[in-house]
N, C-alpha and C positions, 0 to 999 in steps of 0.2 A: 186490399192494398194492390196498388197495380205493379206490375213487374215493370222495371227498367233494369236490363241485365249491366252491372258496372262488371269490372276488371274482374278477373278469374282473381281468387281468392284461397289460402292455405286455411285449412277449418280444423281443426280437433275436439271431439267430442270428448268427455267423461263421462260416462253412463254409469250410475248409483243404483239399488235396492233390485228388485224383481225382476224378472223374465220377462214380466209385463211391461214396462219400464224399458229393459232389451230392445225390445219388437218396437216402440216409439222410435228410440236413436237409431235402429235401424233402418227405417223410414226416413229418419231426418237424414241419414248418409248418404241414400241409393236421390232423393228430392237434390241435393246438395252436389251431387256428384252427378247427375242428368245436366242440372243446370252448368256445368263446366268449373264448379270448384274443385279445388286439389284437397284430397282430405290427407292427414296426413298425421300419426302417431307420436310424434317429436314436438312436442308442446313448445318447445323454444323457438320451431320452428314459423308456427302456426300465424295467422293475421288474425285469424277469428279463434277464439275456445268456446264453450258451450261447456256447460254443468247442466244435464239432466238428472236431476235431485228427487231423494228420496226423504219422506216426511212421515213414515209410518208413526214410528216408534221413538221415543228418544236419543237412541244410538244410534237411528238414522242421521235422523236432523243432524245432530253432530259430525256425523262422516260427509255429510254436503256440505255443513257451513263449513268444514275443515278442506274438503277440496276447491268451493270456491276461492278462500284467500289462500292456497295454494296453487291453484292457476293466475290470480289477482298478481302474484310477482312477475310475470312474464309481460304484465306491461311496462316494469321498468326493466328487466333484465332479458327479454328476447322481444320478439318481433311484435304481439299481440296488440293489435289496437283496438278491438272492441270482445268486452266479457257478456256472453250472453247465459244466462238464468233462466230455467226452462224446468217444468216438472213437478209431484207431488209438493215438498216443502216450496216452493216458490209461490203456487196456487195456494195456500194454506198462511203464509207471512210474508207476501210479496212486497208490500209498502215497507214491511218495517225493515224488509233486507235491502230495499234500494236506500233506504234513507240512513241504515246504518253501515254499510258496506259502498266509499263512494265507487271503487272502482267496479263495480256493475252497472253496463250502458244499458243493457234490456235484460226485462224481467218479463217473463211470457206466463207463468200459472202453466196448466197444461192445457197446451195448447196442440193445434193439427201441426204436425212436421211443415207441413207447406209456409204457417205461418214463419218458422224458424227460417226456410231459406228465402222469403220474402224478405224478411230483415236482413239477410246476409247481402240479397241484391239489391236491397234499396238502402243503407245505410248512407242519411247523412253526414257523420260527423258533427251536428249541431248540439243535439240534447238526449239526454237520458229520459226512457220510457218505459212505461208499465202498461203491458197491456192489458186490458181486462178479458176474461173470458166472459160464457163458455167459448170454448172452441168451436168451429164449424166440422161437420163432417169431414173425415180424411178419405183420400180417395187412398183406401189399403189397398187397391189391385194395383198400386202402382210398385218400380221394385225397390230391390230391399239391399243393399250391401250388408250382409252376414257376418256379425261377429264372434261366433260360433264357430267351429269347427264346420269346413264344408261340407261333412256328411251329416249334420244334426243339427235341426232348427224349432223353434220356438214358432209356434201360431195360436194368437191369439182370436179367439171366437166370439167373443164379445168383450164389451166395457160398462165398466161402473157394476152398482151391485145396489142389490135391493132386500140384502138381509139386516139390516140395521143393528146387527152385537152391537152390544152398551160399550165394549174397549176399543171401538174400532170407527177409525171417521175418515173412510176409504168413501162410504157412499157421499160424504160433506163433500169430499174435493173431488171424487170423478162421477158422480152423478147416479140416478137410478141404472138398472141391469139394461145392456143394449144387446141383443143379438146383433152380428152381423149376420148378410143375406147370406144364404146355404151357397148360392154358387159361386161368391167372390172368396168363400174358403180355397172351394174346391179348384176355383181356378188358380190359388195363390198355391196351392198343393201340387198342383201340374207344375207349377214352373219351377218350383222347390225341386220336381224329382230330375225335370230336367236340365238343372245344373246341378246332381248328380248326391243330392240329399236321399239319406235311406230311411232317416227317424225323424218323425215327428214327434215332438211334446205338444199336447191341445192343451188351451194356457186361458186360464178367464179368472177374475174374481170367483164364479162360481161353476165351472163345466157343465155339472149337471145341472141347468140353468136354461141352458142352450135352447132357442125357440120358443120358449113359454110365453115372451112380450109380442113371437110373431106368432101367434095363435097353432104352431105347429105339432102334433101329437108326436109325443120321443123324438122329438129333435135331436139328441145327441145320438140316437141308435140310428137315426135317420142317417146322417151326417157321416158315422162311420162304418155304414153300409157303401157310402159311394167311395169314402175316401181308401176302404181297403179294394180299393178296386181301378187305383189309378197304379202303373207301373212305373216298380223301381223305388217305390215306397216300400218297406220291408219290416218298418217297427213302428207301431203309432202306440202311445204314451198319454192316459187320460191323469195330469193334474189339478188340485184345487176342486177336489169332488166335494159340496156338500150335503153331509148326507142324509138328509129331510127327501131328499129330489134323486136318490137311488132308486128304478124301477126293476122289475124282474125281467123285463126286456131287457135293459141294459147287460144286465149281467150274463143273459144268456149269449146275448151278442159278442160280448167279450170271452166267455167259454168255449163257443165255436169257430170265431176267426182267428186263424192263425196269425196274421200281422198284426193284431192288436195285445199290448204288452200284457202279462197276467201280472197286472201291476195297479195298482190305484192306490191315488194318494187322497187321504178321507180325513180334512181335519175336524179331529174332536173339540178341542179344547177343554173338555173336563168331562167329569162322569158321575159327579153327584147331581143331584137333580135341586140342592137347593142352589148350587154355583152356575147350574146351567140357567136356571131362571134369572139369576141375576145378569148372567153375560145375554139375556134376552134370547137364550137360541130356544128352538123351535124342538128339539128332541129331549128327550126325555132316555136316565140310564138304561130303561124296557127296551125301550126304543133302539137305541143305540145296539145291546148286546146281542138283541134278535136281527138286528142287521148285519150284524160282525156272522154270527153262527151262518145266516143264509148264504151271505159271499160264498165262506167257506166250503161247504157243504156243496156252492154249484160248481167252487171252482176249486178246486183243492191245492194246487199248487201255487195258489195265487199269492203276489206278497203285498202286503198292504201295510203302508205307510202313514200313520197320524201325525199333527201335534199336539201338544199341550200345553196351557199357562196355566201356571203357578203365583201366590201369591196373589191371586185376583180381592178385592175390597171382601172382608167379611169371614173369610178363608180361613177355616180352623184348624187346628192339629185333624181333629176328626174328620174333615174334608178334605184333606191332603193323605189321611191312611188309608181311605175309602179309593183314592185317586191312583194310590200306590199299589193296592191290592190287586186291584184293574190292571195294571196295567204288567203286573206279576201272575195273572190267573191268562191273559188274553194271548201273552208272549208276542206282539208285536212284530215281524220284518225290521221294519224303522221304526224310530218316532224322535222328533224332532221338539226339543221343551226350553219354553220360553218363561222368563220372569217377565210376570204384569208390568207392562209400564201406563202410569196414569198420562194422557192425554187428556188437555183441554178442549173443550167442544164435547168430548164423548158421555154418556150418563153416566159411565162407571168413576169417572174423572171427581164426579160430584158426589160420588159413596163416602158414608164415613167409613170407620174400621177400616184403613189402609193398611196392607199390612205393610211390617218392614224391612226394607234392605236385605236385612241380614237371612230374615226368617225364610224369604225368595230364595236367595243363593244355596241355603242350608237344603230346602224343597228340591232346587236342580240339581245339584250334585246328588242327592238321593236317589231318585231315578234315573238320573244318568247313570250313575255305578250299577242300577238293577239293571238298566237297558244295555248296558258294555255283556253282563253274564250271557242274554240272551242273546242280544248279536251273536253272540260269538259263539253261542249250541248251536242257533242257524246255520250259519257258517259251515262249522264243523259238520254238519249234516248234507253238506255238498261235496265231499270232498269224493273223490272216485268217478262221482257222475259226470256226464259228459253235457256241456253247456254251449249256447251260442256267445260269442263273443263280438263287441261291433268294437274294431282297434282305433285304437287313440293315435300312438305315436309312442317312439323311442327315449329312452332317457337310463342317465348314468347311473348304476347304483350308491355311488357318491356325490351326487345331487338330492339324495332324497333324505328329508329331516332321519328317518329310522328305517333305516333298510328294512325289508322283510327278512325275519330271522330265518327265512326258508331258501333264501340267496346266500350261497357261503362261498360263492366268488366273485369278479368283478367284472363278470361279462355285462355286455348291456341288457339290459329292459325292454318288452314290450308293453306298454298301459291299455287297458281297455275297461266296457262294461259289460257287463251280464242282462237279459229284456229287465231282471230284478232291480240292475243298477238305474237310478234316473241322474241326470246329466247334474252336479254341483252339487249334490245334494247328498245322496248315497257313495258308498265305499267305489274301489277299483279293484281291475285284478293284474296282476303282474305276473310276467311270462319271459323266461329266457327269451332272446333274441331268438329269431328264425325270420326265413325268405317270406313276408308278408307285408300287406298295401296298408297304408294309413285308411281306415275308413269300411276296409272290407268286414264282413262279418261272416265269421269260420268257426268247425266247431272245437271245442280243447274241454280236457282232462283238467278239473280240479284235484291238485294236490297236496295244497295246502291250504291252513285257515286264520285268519287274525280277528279280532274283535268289529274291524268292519271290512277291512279288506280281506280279498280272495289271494292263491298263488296258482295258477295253473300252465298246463303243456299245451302245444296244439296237439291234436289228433293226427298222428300218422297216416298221410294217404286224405288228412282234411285239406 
C-alpha cells in the first residue's frame, strides 16, 4: 500500500489478551506516532480507535467483541470516524465480524503494525475493508511507544508456535515458531536500556524455542549471554518456557548470571500422562517431575511458576486427584489454573466426554484453595530476609480493595516487585512510604506475609 501522509490524526488504541499482543500495539503506537499522528488516551477524543483483540479462549473473544461495540459508540457520541479491528479474534472471524458488527470500517487479521498506520494514512472514506493476511514481516527494530511502566518491558523473541496442543489454535492464527534474528533483539535491548528500562520480560509462544528454525545451538543461552551484558539492563525475566526444550545449559546460565531472574515460568498444563496425550504435549509425568527435581537442585532458590487446565475432554475424578496431589507434593512458587474452554478448529474441541461447567469450576477452586495454603508458607518463609525490590509507585491505603492487615495507619504506600515477582501476573509488596525513585531497584526487609502479597521496609543506609 503506498503511503500518502493525509492530516495528522487523534488515534486510540485498546490493547486486549497477552504481553504478546502488548508488544504488537506497541509497535502500532511508536509506527503511528513517527508518522505524525496524535495518540491519545481519551477515546471521545480520538478520529481513529483501534481494537487489538484477543481470540484465545472464550472469555477472550467476549472481552473484544465487548470492547469493540464499546468503542463503536464514540462514532455517534465523540469524534471517531473510522473503527479499526486488528489482532488474534479478528484473524480467526474476520468476515463474520465485519458483516455483523456495521460499524467496523477495517478488519486487519494480524497483521504488521505498518499495515495499521497505512490505513490510518491512507483512509478513504469510501468503503469498509478486510484485509487478508498473512502479514508481511515487521520491521521490530523500529521504536516502540511503551505502555509499561518506563523501567519494564516486554520483548518478544519470536512469533507463531510449532507445538500443536489439541486446546490450542494460537499456531491456526499466527503461524509456525519464527525466531527473530539474534541481533535485532539485542539491538532493541540497547535502546530499551537507554531510555532508561532495568527489566526485561523475554516473551514468545515458546522461549525455549528461540533459534531452533535458525539452525542455532542454545539459542536462548546464546541470546542471554549477550543480552546480560548490555548496560543498565539489571533484571531479565525468561516467560512461556516449554519444557520439552529445557537444556542443562540453560539452567546453568541462569544459576550463574546475576541479572537473569531465578524465576521461570514453565507451563505444565497437566501431569497425568493419559491427559497429557490427549492435550498432544510432548512430555510425559517422568519427564516432567525429573525436570522439576533438576531446576531445583541447580538452582535452589529459584521460583518457578506453572499453569494448568482443568476439565480438559475425558478428565476424571482420578485425573484431577492425580493433578492435585502434584501439585500438593511439588509446592509450587505460583501457578496459574485455567477451566478448559472448547475451541473450534482445535482437536480437543472435537473430543467427546466434555466435561461440565460445573465440574471445571469445582476442580479450580480446589486447587486454588491448596495453592492460597502454599502461597502463603512461601511467603511466610521470606519474611526477615533481605530482598531486592524494583518500585512501582505510591498509592493510598484507601485506594486499595484490602488494605494490608500489616498497615494499621494511613500513611501512604510504596508498591513494588521482588526478581520472584513477574510483572501482572504475581503478587506485590508494600512498603511504608520513604525518600525513594519510581523505578529504582534497592534492597528492604520483608516483614510481613499475605497469601500472595509481600509487606516490607527499606534497608537502612539501602
Amino acid at each position: 500500500m503506498e503511503i500518502k501522509m493525509t492530516q495528522k490524526k487523534k488515534v486510540g488504541i485498546v490493547s486486549l489478551g497477552c504481553p504478546k499482543n502488548r508488544v504488537d500495539t506497541e509497535r502500532m503506537l511508536g509506527i503511528l506516532s513517527g508518522r505524525g499522528h496524535i495518540i491519545t488516551s481519551e477515546e471521545k477524543e480520538a478520529d481513529v480507535l483501534i481494537v487489538n483483540t484477543c481470540g484465545f479462549i472464550e472469555s477472550a473473544k467476549e472481552e473484544s467483541i465487548d470492547a469493540i461495540l464499546d468503542l463503536a459508540q464514540y462514532k455517534k457520541n465523540g469524534r471517531c470516524q473510522r473503527l479499526i479491528v486488528t489482532g488474534c479474534l479478528s484473524q480467526r472471524y474476520g468476515r463474520e465480524l465485519i458483516d455483523e458488527i456495521p460499524e467496523i470500517d477495517y478488519i486487519t487479521g494480524i497483521a504488521d503494525p505498518t499495515v495499521i498506520s497505512n490505513i490510518v494514512d491512507n483512509d478513504n472514506g469510501i468503503k469498509r475493508i478486510w484485509i487478508e493476511g498473512p502479514a508481511p514481516p515487521s520491521d521490530e527494530d523500529g521504536e516502540r511507544i511503551l505502555t509499561t511502566p518506563p523501567y519494564t518491558a516486554y520483548v518478544k523473541i519470536a512469533e507463531g508456535c510449532s507445538n500443536r496442543c489439541s486446546f490450542c489454535i494460537i499456531p491456526a492464527l499466527r503461524g509456525p515458531f519464527r525466531s527473530r534474528p539474534l541481533e535485532s533483539i539485542i539491538k532493541e535491548v540497547r535502546n530499551l536500556a537507554d531510555r532508561g528500562v532495568k527489566e526485561i520480560n523475554l516473551i514468545s509462544q515458546d522461549t525455549t524455542m528461540y533459534g531452533m528454525d535458525l539452525r542455532m545451538k542454545d539459542g536462548l543461552v546464546r541470546l542471554l549471554k549477550d543480552l546480560v551484558n548490555i548496560e543498565g539492563i539489571q533484571w531479565i525475566r525468561l516467560l512461556y518456557c516449554y519444557p520439552t526444550f529445557i537444556t542443562k545449559e540453560l539452567i546453568d546460565v541462569m544459576g550463574k548470571e546475576e541479572k537473569i531472574c531465578r524465576y521461570i515460568d514453565l507451563p505444565l498444563q497437566h501431569i497425568h500422562n493419559d491427559i497429557l496425550k490427549g492435550m498432544c504435549r510432548q512430555e510425559r509425568d517422568r519427564d516432567i517431575k525429573d525436570l522439576l527435581m533438576f531446576i531445583r537442585d541447580k538452582i535452589p532458590d529459584i521460583t518457578i511458576r506453572t499453569t494448568f487446565i482443568v476439565g480438559f475432554p475425558c478428565e476424571t475424578e482420578g485425573h484431577f486427584q492425580y493433578l492435585y496431589d502434584f501439585v500438593k507434593e511439588m509446592r509450587f512458587e505460583r501457578i496459574g489454573v485455567f477451566t478448559y474452554s472448547r475451541e473450534e478448529g482445535t482437536e480437543a474441541g472435537r473430543l467427546r466426554d466434555q466435561v461440565p461447567e460445573k465440574v471445571k469450576m469445582e476442580r479450580f477452586d480446589s486447587i486454588m484453595r491448596l495453592q492460597q495454603g502454599i502461597s502463603l508458607e512461601h511467603n511466610k518463609r521470606l519474611i526477615n530476609t533481605i530482598q531486592s525490590l524494583l518500585v512501582h509507585g505510591h498509592i493510598e491505603p484507601t485506594s486499595l480493595c484490602v488494605a494490608p492487615r500489616q498497615v494499621t495507619d494511613n500513611s501512604p504506600l510504596i508498591t513494588g516487585r521482588l526478581m520472584s515477582q513477574a510483572p501482572e501476573v504475581d503478587g506485590i509488596v508494600y512498603l511504608k512510604d520513604s525518600d525513594v525513585e519510581i523505578g529504582e531497584i534497592l534492597p528492604i526487609k520483608i516483614t510481613g506475609a499475605m497469601e500472595y502479597d509481600l509487606v516490607g521496609e527499606v534497608c537502612k543506609g539501602g
